[in-house]
CHARMM internal coordinates of N, CA and C (Angstrom, degrees):
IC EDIT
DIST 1 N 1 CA 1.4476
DIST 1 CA 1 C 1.5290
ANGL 1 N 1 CA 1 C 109.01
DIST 1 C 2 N 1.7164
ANGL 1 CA 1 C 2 N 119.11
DIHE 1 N 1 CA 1 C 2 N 136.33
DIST 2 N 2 CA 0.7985
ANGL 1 C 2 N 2 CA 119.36
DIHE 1 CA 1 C 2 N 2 CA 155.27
DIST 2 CA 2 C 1.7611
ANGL 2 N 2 CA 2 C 149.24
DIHE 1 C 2 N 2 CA 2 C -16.52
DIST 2 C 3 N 1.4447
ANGL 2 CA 2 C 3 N 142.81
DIHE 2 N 2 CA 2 C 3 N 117.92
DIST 3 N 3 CA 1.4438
ANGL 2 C 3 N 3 CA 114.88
DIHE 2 CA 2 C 3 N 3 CA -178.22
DIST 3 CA 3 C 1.4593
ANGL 3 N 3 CA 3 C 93.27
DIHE 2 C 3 N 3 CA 3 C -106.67
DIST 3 C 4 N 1.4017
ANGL 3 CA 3 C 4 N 131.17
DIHE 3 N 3 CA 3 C 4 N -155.34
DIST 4 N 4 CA 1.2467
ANGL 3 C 4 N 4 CA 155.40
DIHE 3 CA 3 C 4 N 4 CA -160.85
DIST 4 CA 4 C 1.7206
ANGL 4 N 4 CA 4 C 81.02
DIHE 3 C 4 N 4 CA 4 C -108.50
DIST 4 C 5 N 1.4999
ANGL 4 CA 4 C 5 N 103.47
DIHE 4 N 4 CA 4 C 5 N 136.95
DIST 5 N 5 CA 1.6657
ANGL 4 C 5 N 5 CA 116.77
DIHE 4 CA 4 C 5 N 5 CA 177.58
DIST 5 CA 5 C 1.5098
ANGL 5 N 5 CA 5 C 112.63
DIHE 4 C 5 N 5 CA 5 C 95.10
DIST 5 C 6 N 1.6548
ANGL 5 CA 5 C 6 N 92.32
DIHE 5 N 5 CA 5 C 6 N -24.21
DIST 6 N 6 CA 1.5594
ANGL 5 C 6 N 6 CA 85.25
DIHE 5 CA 5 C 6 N 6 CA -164.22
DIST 6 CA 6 C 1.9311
ANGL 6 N 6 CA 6 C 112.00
DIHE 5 C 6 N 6 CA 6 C -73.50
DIST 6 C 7 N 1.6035
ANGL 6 CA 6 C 7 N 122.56
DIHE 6 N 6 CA 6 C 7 N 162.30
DIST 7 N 7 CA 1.4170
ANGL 6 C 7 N 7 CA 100.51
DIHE 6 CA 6 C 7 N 7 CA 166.96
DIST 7 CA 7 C 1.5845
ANGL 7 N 7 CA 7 C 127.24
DIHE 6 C 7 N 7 CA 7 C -100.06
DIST 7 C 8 N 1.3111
ANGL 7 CA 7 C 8 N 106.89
DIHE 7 N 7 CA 7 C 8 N 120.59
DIST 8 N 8 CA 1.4991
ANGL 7 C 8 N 8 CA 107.51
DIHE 7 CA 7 C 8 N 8 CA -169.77
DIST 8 CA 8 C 1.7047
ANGL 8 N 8 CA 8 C 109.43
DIHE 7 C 8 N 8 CA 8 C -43.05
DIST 8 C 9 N 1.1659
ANGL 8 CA 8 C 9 N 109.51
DIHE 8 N 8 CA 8 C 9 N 147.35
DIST 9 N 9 CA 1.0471
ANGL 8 C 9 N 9 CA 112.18
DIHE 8 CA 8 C 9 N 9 CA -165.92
DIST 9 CA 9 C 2.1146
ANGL 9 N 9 CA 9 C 109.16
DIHE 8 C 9 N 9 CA 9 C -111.62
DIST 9 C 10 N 1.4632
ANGL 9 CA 9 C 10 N 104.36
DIHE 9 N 9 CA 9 C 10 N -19.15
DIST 10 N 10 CA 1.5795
ANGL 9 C 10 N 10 CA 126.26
DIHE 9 CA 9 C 10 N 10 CA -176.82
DIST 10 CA 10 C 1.4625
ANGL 10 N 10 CA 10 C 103.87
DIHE 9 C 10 N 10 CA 10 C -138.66
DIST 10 C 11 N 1.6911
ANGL 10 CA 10 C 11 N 97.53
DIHE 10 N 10 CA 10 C 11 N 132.70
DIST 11 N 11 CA 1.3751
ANGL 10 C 11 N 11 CA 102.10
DIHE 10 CA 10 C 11 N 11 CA 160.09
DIST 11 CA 11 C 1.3713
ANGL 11 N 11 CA 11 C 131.09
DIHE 10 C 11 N 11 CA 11 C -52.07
DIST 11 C 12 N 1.3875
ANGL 11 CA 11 C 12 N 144.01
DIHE 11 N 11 CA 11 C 12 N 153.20
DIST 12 N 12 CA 1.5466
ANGL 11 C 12 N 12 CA 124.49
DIHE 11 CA 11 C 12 N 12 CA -162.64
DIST 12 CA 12 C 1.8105
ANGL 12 N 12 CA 12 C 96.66
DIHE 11 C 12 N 12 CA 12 C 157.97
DIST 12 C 13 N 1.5637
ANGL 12 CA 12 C 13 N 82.80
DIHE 12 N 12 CA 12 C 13 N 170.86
DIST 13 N 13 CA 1.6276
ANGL 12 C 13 N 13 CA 102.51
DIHE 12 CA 12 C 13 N 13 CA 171.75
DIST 13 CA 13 C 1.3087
ANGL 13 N 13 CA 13 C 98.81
DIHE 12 C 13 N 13 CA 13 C -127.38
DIST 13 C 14 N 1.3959
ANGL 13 CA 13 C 14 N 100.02
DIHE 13 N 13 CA 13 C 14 N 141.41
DIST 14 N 14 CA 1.5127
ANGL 13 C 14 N 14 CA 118.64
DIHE 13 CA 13 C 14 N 14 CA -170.75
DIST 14 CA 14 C 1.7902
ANGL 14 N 14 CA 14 C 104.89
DIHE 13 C 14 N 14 CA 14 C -130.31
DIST 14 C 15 N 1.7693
ANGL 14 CA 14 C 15 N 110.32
DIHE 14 N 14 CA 14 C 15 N 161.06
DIST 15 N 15 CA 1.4330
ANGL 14 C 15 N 15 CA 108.88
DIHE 14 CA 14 C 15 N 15 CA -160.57
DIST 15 CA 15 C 2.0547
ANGL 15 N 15 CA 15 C 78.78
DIHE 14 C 15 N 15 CA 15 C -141.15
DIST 15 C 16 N 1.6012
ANGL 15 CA 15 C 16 N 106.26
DIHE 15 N 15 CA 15 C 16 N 139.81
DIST 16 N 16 CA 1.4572
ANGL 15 C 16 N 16 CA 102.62
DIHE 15 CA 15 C 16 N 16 CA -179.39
DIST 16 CA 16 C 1.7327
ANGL 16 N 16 CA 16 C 78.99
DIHE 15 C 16 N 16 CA 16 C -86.63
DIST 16 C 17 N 1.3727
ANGL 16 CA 16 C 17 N 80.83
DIHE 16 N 16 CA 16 C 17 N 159.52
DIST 17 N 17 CA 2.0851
ANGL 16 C 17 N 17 CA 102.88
DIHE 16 CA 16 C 17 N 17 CA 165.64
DIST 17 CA 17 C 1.3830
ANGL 17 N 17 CA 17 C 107.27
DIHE 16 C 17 N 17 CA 17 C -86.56
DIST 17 C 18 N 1.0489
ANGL 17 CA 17 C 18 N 118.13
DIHE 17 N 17 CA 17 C 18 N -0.69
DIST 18 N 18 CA 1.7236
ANGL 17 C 18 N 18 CA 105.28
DIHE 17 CA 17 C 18 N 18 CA -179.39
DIST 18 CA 18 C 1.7715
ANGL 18 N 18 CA 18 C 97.51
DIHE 17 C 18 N 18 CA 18 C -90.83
DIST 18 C 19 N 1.3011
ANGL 18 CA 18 C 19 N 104.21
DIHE 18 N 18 CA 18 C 19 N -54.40
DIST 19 N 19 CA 1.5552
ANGL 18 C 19 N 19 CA 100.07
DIHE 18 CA 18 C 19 N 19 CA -156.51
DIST 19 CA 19 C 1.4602
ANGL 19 N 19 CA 19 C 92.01
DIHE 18 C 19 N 19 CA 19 C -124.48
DIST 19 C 20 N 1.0393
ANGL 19 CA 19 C 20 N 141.63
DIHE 19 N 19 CA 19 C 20 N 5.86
DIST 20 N 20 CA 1.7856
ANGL 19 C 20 N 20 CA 141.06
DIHE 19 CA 19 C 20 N 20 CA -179.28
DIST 20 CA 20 C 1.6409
ANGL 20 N 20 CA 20 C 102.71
DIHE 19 C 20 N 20 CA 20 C 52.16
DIST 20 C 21 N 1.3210
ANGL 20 CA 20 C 21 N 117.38
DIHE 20 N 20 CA 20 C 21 N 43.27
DIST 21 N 21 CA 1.5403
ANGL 20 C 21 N 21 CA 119.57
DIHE 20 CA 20 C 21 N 21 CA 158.61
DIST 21 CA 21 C 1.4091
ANGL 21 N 21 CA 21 C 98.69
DIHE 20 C 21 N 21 CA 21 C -74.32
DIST 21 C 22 N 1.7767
ANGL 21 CA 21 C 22 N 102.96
DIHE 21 N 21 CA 21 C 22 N 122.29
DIST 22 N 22 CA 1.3899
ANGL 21 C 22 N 22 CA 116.02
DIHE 21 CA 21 C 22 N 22 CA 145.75
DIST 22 CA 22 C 1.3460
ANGL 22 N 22 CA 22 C 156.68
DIHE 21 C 22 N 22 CA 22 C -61.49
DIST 22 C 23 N 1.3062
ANGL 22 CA 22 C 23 N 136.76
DIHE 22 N 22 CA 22 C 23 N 102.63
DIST 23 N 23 CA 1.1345
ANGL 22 C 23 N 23 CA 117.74
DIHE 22 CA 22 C 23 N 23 CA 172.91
DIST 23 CA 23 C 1.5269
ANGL 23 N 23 CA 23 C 121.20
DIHE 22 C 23 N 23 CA 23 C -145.95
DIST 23 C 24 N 1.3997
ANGL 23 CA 23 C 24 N 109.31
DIHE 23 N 23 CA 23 C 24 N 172.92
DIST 24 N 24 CA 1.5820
ANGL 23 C 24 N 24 CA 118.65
DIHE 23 CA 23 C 24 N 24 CA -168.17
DIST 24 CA 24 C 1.5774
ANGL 24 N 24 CA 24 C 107.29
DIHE 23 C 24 N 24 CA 24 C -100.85
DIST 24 C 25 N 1.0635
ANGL 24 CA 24 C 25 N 105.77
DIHE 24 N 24 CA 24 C 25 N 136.17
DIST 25 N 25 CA 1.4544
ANGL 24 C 25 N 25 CA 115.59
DIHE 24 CA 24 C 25 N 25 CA -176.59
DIST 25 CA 25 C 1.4587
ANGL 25 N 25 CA 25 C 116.96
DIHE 24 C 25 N 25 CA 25 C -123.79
DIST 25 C 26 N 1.1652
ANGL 25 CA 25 C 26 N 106.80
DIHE 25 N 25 CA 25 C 26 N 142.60
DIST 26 N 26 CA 1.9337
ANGL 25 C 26 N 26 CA 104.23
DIHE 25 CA 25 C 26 N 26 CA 158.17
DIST 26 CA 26 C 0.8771
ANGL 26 N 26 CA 26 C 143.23
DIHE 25 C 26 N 26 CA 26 C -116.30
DIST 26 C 27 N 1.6973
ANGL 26 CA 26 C 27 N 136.76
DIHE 26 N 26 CA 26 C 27 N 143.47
DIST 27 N 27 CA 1.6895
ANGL 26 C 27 N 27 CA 114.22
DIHE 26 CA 26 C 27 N 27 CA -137.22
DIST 27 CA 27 C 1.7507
ANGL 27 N 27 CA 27 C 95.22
DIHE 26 C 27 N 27 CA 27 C -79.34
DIST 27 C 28 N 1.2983
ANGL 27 CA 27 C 28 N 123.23
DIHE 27 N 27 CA 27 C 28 N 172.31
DIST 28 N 28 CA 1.6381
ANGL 27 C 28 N 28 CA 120.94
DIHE 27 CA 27 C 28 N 28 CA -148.85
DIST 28 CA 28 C 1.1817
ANGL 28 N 28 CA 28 C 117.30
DIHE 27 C 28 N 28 CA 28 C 103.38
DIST 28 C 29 N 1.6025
ANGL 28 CA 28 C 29 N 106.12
DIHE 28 N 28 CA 28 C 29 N -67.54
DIST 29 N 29 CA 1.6437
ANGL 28 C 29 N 29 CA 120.94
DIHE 28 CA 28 C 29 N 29 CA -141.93
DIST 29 CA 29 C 1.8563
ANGL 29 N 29 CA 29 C 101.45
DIHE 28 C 29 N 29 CA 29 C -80.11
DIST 29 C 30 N 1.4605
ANGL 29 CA 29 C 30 N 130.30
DIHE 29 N 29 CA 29 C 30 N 134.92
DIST 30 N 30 CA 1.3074
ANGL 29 C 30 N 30 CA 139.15
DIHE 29 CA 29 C 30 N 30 CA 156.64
DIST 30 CA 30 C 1.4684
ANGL 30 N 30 CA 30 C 100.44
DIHE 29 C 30 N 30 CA 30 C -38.55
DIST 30 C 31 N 1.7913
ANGL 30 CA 30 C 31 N 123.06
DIHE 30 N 30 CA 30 C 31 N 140.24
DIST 31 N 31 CA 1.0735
ANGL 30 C 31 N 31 CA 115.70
DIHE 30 CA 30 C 31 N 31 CA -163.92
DIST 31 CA 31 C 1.9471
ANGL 31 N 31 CA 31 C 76.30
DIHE 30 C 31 N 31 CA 31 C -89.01
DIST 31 C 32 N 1.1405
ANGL 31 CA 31 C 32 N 115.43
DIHE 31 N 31 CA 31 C 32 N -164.46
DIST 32 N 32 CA 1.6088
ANGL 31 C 32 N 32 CA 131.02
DIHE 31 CA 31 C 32 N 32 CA -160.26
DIST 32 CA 32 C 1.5141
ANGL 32 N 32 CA 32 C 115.89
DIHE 31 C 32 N 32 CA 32 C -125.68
DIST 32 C 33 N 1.0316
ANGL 32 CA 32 C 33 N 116.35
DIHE 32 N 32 CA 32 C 33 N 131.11
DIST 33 N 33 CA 1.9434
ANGL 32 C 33 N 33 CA 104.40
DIHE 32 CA 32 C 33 N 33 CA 172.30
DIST 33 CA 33 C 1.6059
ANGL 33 N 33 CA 33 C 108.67
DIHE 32 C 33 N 33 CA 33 C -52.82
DIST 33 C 34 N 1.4213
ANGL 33 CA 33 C 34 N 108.23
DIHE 33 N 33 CA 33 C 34 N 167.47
DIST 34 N 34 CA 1.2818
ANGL 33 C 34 N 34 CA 105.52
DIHE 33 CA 33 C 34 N 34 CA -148.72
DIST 34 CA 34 C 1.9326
ANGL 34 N 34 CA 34 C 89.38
DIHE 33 C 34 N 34 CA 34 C -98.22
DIST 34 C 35 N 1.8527
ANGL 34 CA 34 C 35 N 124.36
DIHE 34 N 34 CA 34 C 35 N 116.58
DIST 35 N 35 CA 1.2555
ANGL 34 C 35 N 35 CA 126.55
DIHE 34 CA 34 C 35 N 35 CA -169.69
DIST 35 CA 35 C 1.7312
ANGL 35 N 35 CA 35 C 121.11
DIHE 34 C 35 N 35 CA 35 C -18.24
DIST 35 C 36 N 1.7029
ANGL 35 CA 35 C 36 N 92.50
DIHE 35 N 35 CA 35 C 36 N -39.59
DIST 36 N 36 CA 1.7861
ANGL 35 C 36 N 36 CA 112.02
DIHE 35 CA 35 C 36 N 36 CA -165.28
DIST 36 CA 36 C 1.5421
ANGL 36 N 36 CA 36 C 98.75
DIHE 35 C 36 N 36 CA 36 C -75.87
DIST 36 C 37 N 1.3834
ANGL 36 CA 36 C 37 N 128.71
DIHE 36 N 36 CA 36 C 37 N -48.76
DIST 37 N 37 CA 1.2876
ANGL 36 C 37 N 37 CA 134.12
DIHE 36 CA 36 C 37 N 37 CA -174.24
DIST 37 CA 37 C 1.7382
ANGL 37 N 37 CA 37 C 124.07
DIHE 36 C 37 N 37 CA 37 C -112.76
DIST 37 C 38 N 1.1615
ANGL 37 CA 37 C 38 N 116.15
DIHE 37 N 37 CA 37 C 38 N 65.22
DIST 38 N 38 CA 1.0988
ANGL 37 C 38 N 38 CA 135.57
DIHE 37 CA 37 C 38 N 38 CA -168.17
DIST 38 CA 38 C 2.0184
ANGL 38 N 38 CA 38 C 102.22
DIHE 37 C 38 N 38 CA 38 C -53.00
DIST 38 C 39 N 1.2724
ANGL 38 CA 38 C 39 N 102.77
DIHE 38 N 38 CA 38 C 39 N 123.64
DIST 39 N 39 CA 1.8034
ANGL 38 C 39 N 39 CA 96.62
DIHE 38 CA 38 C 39 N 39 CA -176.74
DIST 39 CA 39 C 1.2554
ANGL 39 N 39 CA 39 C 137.04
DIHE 38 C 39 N 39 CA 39 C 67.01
DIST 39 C 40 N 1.7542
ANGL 39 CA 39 C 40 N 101.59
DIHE 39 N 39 CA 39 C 40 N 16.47
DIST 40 N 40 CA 1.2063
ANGL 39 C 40 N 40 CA 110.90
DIHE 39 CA 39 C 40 N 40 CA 158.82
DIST 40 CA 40 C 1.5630
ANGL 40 N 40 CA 40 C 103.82
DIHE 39 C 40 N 40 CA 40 C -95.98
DIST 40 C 41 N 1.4185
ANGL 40 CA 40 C 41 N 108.05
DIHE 40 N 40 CA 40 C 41 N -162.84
DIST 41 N 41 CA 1.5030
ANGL 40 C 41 N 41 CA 144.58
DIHE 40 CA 40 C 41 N 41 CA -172.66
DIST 41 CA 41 C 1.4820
ANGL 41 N 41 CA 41 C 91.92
DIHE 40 C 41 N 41 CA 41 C -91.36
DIST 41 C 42 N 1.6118
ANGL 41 CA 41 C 42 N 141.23
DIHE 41 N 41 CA 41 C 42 N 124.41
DIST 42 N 42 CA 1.3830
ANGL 41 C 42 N 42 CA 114.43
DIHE 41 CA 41 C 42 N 42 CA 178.99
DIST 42 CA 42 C 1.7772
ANGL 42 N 42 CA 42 C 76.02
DIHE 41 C 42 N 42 CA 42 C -149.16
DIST 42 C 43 N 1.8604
ANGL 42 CA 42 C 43 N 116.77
DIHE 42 N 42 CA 42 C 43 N 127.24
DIST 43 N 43 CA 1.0257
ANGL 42 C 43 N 43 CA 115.57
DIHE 42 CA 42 C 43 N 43 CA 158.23
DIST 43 CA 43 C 1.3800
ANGL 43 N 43 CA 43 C 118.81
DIHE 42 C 43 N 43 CA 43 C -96.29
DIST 43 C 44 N 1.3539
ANGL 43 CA 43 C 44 N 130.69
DIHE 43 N 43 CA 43 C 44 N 138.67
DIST 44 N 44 CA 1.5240
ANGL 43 C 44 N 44 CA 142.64
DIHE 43 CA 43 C 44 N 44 CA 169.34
DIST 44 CA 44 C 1.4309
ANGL 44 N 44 CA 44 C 115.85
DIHE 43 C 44 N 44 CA 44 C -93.15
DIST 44 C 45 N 1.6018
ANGL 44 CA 44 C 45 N 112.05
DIHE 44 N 44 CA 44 C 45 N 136.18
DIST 45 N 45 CA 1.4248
ANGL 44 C 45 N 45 CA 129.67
DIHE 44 CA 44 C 45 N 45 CA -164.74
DIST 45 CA 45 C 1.4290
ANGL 45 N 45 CA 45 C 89.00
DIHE 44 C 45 N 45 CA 45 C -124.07
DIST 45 C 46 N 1.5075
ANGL 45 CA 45 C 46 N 102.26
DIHE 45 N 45 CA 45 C 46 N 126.52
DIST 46 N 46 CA 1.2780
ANGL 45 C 46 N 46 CA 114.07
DIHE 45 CA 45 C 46 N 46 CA 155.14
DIST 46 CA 46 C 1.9697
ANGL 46 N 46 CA 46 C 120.09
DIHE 45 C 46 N 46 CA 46 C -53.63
DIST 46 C 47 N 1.7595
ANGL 46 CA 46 C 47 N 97.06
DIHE 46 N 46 CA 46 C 47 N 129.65
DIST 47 N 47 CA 1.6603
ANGL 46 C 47 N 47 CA 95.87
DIHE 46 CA 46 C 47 N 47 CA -178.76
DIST 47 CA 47 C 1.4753
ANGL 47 N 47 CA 47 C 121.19
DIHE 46 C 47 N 47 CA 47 C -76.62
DIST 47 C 48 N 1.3725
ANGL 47 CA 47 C 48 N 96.81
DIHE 47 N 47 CA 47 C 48 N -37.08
DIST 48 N 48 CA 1.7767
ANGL 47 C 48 N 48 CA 101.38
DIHE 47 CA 47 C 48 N 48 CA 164.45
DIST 48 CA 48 C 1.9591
ANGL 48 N 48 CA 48 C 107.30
DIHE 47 C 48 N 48 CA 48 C -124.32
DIST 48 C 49 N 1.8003
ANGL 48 CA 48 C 49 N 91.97
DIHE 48 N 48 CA 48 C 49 N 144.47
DIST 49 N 49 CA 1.6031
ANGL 48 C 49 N 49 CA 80.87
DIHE 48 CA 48 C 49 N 49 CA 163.35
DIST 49 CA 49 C 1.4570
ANGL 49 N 49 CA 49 C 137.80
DIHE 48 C 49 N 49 CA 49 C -95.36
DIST 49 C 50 N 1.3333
ANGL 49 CA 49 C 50 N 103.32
DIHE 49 N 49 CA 49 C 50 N 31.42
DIST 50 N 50 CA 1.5848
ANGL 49 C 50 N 50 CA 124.20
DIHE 49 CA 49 C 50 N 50 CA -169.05
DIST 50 CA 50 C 1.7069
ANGL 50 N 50 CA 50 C 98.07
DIHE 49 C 50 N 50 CA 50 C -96.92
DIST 50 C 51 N 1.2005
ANGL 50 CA 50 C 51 N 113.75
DIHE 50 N 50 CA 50 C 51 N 132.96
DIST 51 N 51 CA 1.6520
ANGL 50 C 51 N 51 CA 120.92
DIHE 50 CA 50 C 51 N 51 CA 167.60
DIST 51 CA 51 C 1.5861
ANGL 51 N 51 CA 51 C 127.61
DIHE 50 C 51 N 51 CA 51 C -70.57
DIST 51 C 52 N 1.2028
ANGL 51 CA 51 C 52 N 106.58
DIHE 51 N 51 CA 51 C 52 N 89.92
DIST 52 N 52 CA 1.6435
ANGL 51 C 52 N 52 CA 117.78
DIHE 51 CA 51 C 52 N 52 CA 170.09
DIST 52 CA 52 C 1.5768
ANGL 52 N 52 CA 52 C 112.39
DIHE 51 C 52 N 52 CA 52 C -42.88
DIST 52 C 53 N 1.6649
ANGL 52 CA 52 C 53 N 109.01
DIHE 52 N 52 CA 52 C 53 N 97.00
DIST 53 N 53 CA 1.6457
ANGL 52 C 53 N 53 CA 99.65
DIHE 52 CA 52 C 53 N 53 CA 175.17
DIST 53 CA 53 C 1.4917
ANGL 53 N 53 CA 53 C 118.36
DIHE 52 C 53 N 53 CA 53 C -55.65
DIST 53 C 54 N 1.4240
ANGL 53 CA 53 C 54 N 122.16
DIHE 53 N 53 CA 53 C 54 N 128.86
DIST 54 N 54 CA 1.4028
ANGL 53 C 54 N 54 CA 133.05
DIHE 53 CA 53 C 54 N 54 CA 156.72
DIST 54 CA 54 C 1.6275
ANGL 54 N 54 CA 54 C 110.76
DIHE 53 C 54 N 54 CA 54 C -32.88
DIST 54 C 55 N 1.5341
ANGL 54 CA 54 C 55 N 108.22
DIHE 54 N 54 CA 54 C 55 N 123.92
DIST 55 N 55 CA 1.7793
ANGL 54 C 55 N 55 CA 105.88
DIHE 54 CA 54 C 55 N 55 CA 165.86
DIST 55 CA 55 C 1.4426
ANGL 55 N 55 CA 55 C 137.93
DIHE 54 C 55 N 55 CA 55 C -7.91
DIST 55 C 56 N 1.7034
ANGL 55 CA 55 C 56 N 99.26
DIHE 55 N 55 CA 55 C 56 N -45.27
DIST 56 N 56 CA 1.5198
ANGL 55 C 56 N 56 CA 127.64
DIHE 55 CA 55 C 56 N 56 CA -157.35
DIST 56 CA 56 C 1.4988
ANGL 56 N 56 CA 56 C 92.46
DIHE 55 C 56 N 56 CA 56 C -85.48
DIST 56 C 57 N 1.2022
ANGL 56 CA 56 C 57 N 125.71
DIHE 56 N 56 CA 56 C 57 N -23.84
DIST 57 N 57 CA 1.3397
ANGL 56 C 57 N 57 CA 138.85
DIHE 56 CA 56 C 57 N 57 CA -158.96
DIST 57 CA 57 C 1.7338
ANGL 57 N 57 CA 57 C 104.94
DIHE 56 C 57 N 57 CA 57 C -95.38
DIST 57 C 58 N 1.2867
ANGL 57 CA 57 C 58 N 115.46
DIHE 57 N 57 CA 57 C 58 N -29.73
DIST 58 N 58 CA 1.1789
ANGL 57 C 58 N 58 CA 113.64
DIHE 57 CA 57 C 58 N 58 CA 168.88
DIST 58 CA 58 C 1.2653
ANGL 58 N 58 CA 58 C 139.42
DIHE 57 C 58 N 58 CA 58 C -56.33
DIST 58 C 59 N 1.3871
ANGL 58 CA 58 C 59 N 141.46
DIHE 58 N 58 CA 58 C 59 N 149.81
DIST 59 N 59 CA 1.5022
ANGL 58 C 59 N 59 CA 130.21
DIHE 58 CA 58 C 59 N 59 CA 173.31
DIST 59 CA 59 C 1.5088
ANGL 59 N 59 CA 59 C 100.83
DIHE 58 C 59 N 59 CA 59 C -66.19
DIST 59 C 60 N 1.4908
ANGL 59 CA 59 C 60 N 111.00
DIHE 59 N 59 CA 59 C 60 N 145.72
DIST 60 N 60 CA 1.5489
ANGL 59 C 60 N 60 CA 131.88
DIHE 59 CA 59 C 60 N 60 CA 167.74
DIST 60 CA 60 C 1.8358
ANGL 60 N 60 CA 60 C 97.24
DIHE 59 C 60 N 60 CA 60 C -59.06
DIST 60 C 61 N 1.5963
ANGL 60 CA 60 C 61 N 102.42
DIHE 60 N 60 CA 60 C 61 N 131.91
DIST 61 N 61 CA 1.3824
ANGL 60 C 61 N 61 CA 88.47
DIHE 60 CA 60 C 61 N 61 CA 169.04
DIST 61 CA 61 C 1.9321
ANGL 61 N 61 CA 61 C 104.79
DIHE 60 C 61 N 61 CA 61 C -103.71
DIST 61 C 62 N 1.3959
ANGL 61 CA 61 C 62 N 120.32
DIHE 61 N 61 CA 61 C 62 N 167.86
DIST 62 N 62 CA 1.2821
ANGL 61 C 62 N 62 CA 112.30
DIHE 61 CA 61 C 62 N 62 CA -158.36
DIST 62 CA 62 C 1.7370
ANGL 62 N 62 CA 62 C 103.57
DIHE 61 C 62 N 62 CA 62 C -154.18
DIST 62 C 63 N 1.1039
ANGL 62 CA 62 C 63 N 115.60
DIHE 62 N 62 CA 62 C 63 N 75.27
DIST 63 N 63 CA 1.2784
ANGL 62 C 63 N 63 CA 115.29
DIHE 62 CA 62 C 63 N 63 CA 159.01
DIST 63 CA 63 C 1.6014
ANGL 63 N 63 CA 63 C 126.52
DIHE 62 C 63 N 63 CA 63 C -17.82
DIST 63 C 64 N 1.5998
ANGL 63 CA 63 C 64 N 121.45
DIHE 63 N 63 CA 63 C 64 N 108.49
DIST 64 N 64 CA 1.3812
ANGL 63 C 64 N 64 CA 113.54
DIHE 63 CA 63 C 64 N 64 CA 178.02
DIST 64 CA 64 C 1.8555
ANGL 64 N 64 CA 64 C 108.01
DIHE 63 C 64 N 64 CA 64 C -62.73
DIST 64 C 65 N 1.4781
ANGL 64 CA 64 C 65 N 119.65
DIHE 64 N 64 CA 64 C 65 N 155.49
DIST 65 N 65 CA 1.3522
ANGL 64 C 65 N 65 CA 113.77
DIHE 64 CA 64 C 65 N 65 CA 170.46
DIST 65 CA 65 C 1.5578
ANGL 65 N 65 CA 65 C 123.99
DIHE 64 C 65 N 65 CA 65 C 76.42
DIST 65 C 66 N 1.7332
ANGL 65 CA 65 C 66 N 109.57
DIHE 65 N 65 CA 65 C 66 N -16.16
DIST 66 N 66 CA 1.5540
ANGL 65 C 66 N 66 CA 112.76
DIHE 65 CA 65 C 66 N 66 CA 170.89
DIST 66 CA 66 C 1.4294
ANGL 66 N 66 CA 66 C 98.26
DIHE 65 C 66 N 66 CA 66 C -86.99
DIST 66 C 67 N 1.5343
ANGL 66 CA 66 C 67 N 101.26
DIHE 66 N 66 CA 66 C 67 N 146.65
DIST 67 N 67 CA 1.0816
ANGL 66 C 67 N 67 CA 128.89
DIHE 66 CA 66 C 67 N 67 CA 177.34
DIST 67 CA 67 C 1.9692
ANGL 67 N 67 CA 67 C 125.68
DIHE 66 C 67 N 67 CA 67 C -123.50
DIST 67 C 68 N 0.8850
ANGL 67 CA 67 C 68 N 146.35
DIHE 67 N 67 CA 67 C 68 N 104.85
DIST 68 N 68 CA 1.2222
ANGL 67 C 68 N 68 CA 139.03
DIHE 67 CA 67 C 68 N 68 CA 143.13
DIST 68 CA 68 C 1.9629
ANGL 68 N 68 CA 68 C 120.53
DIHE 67 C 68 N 68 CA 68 C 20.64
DIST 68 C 69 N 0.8484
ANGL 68 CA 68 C 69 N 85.16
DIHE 68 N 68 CA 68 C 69 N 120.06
DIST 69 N 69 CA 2.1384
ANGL 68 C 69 N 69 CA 72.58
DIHE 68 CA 68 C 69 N 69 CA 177.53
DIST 69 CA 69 C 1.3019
ANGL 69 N 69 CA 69 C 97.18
DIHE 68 C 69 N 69 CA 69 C -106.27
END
COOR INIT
IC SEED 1 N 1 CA 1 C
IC BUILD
């Protein structure tokens, strides 16, 4: 499991083990000290183990009948 510093590696929602503060992350980003315990050691547990597709990864959605102006 993730600690605080580390860089997420998957998009996802994550829960600290100290206090189960939630939050959303994106893979890149240093995970964060945990809001409740600022400058401690705070490890994050993934909330689901299923892979949240990235935006880019999504189907285009496409209105029938819209057009361009």
């Amino acid at each position: 499991m993730p600690i605080n510093g580390e860089i997420n590696d998957r998009f996802g929602v994550f829960k600290s083990l100290c206090c189960d503060a939630e939050i959303v992350i994106a893979d890149g980003v240093a995970f964060p000290d945990c809001p409740r315990h600022p400058h401690l050691p705070t490890t994050w547990s993934p909330v689901v183990d299923e892979k949240f597709p990235h935006v880019s990864q999504l189907p285009e959605f496409k209105k029938s009948g819209d057009k361009a102006a």
